[in-house]
C-alpha positions in Angstrom: -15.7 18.7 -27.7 -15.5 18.9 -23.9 -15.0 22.4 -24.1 -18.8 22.6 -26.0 -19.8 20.5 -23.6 -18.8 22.5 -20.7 -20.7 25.4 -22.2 -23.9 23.6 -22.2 -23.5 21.8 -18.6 -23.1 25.5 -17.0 -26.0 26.8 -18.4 -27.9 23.6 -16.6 -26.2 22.7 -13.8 -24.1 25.3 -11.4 -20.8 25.7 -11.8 -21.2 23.3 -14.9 -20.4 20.0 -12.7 -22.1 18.2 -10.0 -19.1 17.9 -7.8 -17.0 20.7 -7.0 -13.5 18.7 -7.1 -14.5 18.1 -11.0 -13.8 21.5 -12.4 -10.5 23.2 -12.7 -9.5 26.0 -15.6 -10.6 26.0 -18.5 -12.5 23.3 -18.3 -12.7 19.4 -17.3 -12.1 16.8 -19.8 -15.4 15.0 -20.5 -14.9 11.1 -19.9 -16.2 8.7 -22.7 -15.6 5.4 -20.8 -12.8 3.6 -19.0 -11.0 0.4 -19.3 -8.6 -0.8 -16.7 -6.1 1.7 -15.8 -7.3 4.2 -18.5 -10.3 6.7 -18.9 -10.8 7.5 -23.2 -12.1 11.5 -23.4 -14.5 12.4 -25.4 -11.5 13.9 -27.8 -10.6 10.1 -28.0 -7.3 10.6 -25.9 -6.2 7.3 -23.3 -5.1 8.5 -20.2 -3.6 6.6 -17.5 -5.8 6.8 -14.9 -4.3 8.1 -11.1 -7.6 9.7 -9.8 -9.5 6.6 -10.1 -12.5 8.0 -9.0 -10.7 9.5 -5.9 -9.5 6.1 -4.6 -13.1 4.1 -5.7 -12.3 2.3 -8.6 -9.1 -0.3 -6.8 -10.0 -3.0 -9.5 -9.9 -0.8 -12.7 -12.3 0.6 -14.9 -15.2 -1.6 -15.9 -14.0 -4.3 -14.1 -15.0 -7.8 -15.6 -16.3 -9.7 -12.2 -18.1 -6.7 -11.2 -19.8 -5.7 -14.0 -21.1 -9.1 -14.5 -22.4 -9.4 -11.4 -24.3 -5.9 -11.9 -25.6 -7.3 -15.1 -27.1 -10.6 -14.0 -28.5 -8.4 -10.8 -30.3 -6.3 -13.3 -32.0 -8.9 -15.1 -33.7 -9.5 -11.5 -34.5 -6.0 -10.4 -33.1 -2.9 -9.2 -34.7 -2.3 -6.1 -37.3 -3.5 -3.9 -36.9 -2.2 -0.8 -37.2 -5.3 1.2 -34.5 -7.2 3.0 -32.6 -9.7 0.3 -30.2 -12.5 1.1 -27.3 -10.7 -0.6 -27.3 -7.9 2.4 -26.6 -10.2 4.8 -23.8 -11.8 2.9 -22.1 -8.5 2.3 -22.5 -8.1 5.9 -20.8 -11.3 6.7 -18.2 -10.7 4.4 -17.5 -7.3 5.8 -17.5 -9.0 9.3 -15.4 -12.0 8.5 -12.5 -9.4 7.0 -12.4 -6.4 9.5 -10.9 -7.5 12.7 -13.2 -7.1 16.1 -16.2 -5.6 14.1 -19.7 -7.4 14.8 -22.2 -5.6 13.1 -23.0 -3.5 9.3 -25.3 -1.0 8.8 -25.6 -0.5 4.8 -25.6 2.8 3.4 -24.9 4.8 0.1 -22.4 7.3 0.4 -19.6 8.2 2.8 -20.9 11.4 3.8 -24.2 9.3 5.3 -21.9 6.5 6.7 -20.2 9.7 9.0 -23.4 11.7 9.6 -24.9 8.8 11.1 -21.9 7.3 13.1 -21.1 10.6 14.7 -25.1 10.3 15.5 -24.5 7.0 17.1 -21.3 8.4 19.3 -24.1 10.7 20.4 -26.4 8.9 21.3 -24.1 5.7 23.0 -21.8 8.3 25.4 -24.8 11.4 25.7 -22.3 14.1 25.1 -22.5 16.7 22.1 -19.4 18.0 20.9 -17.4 15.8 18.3 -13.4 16.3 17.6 -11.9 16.1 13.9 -8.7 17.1 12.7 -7.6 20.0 10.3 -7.4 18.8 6.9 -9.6 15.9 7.2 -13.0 15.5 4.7 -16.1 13.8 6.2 -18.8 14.8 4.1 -20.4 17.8 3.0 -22.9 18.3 6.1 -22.8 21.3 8.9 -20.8 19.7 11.5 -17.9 18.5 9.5 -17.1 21.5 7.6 -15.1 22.9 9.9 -11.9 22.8 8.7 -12.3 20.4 5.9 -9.8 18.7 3.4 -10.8 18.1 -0.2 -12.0 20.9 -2.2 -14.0 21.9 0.4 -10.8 23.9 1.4 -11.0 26.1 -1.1 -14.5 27.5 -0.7 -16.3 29.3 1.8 -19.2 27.5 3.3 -22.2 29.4 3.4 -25.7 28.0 4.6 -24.3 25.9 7.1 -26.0 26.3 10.8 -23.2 28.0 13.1 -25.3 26.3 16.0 -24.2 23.1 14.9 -20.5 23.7 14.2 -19.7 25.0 17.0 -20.4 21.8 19.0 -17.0 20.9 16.3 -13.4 21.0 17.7 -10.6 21.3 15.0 -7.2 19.9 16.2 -4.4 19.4 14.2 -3.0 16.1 12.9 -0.1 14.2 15.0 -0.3 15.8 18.1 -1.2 14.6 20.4 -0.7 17.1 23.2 -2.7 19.3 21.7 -5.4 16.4 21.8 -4.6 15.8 25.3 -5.1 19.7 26.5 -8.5 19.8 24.8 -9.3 16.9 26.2 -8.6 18.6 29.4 -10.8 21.4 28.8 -13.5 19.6 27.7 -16.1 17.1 29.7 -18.7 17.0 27.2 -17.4 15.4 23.7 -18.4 12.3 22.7 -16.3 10.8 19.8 -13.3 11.4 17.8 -13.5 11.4 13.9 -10.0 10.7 12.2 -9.0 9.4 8.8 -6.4 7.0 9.8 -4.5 7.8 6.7 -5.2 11.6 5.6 -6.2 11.4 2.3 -8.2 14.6 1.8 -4.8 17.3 2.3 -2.7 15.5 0.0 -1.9 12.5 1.8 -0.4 12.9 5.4 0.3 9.2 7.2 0.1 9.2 10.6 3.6 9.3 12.7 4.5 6.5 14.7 2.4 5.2 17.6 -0.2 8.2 16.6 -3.0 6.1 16.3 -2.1 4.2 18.9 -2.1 7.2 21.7 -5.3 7.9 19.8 -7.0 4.7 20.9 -5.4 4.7 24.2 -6.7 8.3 24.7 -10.4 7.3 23.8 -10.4 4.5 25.7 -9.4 6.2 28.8 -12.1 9.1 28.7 -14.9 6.7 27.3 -15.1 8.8 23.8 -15.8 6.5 20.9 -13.1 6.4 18.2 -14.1 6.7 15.0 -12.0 5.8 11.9 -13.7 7.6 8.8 -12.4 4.6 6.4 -14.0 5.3 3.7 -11.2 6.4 1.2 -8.4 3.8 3.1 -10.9 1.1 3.5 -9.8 -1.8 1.1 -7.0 0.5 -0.1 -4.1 -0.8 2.8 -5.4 -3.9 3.4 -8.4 -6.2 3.3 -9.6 -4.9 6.9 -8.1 -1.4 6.2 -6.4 0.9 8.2 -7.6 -0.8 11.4 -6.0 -3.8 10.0 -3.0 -2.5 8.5 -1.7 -0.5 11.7 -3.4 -2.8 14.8 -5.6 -0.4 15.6 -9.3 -1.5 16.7 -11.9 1.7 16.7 -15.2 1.6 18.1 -16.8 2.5 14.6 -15.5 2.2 11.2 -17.0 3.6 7.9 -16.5 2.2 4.3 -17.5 3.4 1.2 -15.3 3.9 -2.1 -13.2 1.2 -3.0 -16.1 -1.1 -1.6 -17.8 -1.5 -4.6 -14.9 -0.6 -7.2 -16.6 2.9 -7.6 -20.8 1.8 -7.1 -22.5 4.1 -4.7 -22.2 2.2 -1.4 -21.4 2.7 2.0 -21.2 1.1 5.3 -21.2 1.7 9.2 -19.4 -1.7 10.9 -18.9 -1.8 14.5 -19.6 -2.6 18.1 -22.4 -4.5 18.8 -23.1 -2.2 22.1 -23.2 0.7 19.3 -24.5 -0.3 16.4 -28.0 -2.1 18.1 -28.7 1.8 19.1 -29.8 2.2 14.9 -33.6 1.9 14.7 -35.8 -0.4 14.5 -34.3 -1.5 17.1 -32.5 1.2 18.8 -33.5 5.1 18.8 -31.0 6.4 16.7 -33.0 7.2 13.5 -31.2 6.0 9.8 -33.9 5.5 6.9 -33.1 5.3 3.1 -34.6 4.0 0.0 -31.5 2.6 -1.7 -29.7 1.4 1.7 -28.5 -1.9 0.3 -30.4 -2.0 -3.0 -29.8 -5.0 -4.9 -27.3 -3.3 -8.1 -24.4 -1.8 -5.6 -24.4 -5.1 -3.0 -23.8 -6.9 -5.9 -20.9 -4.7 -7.2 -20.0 -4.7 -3.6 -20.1 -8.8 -3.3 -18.1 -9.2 -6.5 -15.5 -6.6 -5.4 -14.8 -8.0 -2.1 -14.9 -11.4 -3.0 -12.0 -10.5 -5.8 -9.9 -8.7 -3.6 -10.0 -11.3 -1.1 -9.5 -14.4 -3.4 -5.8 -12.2 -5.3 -5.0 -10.2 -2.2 -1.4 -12.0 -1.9 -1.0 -10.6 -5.0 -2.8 -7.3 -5.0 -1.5 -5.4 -2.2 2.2 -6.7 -2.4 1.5 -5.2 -6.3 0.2 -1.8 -5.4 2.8 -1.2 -3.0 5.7 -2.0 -5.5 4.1 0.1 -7.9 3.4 3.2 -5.6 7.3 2.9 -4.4 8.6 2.6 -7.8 6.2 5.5 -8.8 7.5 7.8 -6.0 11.2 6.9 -6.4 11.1 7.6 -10.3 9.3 11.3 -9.6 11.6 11.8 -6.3 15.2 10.9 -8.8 13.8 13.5 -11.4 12.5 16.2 -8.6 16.3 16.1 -7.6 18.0 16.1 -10.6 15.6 19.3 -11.0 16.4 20.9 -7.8 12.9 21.6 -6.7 12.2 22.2 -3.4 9.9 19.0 -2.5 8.1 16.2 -0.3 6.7 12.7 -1.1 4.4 10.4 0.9 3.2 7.1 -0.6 1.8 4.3 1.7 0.6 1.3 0.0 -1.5 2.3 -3.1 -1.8 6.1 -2.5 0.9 8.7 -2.9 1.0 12.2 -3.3 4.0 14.9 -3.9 4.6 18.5 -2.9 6.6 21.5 -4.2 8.0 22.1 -0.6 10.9 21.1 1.3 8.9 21.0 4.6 7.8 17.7 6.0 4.3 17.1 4.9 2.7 16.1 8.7 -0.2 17.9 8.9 -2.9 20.2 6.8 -0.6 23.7 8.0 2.4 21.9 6.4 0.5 21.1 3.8 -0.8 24.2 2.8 2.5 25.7 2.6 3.3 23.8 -0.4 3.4 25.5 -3.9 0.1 25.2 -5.6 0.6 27.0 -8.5 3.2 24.6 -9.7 1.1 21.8 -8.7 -1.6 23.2 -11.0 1.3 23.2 -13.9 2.1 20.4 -13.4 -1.6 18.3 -13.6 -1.9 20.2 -17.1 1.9 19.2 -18.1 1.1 15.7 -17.2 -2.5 15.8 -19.0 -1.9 16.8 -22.2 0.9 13.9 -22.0 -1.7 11.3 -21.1 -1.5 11.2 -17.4 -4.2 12.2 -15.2 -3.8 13.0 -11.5 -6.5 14.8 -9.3 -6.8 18.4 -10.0 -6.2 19.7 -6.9 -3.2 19.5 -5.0 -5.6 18.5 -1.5 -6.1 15.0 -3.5 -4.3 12.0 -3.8 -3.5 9.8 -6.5 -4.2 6.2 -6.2 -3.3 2.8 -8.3 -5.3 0.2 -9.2 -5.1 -3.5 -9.7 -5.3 -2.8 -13.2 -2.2 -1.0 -13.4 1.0 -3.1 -14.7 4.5 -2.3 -15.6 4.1 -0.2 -19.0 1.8 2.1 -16.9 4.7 2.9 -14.4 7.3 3.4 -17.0 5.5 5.4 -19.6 4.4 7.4 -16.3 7.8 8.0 -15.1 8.8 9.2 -18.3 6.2 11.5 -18.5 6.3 13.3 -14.6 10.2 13.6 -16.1 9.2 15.4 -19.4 6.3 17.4 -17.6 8.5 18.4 -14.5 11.2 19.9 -16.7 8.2 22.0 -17.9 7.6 23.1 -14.6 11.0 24.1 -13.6 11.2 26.2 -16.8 7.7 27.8 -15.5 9.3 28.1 -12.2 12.0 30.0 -13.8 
């Protein structure tokens, strides 16, 4: 059935799916619904769900509280494009939670929540050039597809405007002298864009006191830190990254796990900054569904839940994502593959190499081809990771002890398959 399907959706939409991350060969699997920690296919098959809508869905498919909320929003009205009460409570929520932050701009998708906080770094220090890090995904706009993570590594980019890319530097990931020299040779940049926790090559965690020299850095030559939260937001702590490691940034962005998987995204930051957004500042951000009524709902509900069992919750994810790891890292040894590991909190990721995973280079070095194997080993056994080996794989609330175990069992029946592949 997905396979028919398939057929139709590339005569009607390019490439047959409206995200490139969504296709791999043959075809994709065609999702029916999703419950919990499971997607059913269109085939009928349960899978235990690891992709979770790339890190969105930290709650589970269908959550109860949040779909409830959606429904009794609906009932009132989709959209109006006026202000409504439950903005500003979002806001304050979002406020109350993320340490030193002191004001929200609502938004609905990452890639705007970047765009327009690069735009802000702009327009606060009056320098052009921005810095981002090899590996790292923003968005899909000119300036930060330079050396992007994601699936946008795998294409080339045409269309984009050379003009504005080059005002891009591309450093690499934990090092900071290299940051440091281009600092040096450079008077004119204006912020640093970083995901605290790389989750867009894999997953690469920073090393220690990184983030730190980072902030440090920034502060020192007056260039506005940026943490491009918006897959870690939610997913290491309640206040995120920023939380989770000490680290205060000048700007944050959230979008994903925000909303358990409803388009919404956010800008919070310093007051100083964020009053430069029109009306009231110059910095120009318009859009119809900024904060429209059906995903601040989703977005109260989630945030609220997380908050009320987040003794619970993150303790949880983390003993799931170590006893995950330490299942698949016993049978990658009893397999002799060559092979690397990182897990922080809910995320983890592994690697056919025996480098250390610290960076997109080291990253890129690992075997893909038996990556690939083993997604379709793993799939046809009722697992489901992302695709590509550039993702991660993420763990939801949702998730309980039967879902580890049968998982284990099945990364120890599927790897077997890939070391007789490898053979």
């Amino acid at each position: 059935m997905s396979s028919s399907l398939f057929n139709r959706a590339k005569e009607i939409i390019p490439g047959g799916v409206n995200s490139p991350v969504r296709f791999y060969e043959p075809f994709p699997f065609f999702a029916s619904c999703g419950k919990g920690s499971k997607i059913i296919t269109k085939e009928h098959d349960t899978l235990i769900d690891y992709c979770l809508g790339y890190g969105a869905v930290i709650l589970g498919h269908a959550y109860f509280d949040v779909i409830s909320a959606v429904k009794s929003q609906l009932d009132k009205g989709n959209i109006f494009c006026v202000p409504t009460e439950n903005e500003v409570k979002l806001a304050e929520l979002l406020i109350e939670m993320i340490p030193n932050m002191e004001m929200v701009r609502l938004m609905n998708t990452g890639s705007e929540a970047t765009m327009h906080s690069i735009r802000l770094a702009r327009a606060f220090t009056k320098k052009k050039k921005i810095i981002k890090f090899d590996g790292c995904y923003h968005g899909a706009y000119d300036y930060v597809l330079v050396n992007p993570g994601s699936s946008a590594s795998a294409f080339t980019h045409h269309g984009n405007l050379e003009e504005s890319m080059k005002q891009t530097l591309v450093l690499p990931y934990n090092d900071i002298a290299a940051l440091e020299q281009l600092i040096k040779n450079n008077n004119d940049i204006s912020c640093i864009i970083v995901e605290p926790v790389l989750a867009n090559m894999g997953l690469i965690i920073p090393e220690e006191d990184y983030l730190n020299k980072l902030r440090r850095i920034t502060e020192r030559e007056d260039i506005v830190l940026i943490f491009d939260e918006v897959v870690t937001g939610f997913r290491l702590s309640l206040g995120g990254a920023s939380e989770y490691f000490g680290i205060v940034p000048d700007i944050m962005t959230l979008a994903k796990s925000m909303a358990n998987g409803f388009p919404l995204s956010a800008i919070v930051g310093k007051k100083k900054i964020m009053e430069l957004f029109s009306p009231k500042g110059t910095v120009f951000q318009g859009s119809t569904y900024a904060g429209n009524p059906i995903s601040v709902s989703a977005g109260i509900a989630t945030i609220e839940k997380l908050s009320e069992v987040k003794n619970e919750l993150y303790p949880k994810l983390s003993r799931y994502s170590d006893t995950l790891t330490s299942g698949i890292k016993d049978h990658m040894k009893d397999l002799k593959f060559k092979f690397s590991v990182n897990n922080i909190s809910s995320m983890f990721q592994l690697y056919f190499t025996d480098e250390e995973i610290k960076n997109a280079s080291s990253a890129k070095k690992s075997n893909q081809v038996l990556y690939k194997k083993l997604f379709h080993e793993l799939l046809k056994s009722g697992v489901f990771i992302p695709p590509s080996q550039f993702e991660t794989c993420f763990i939801s609330y949702s998730h309980d002890d039967e879902d580890i175990d049968k998982t284990i069992e099945v990364f120890a029946k599927a790897l077997k398959k890939v070391k007789d592949f490898e053979n």
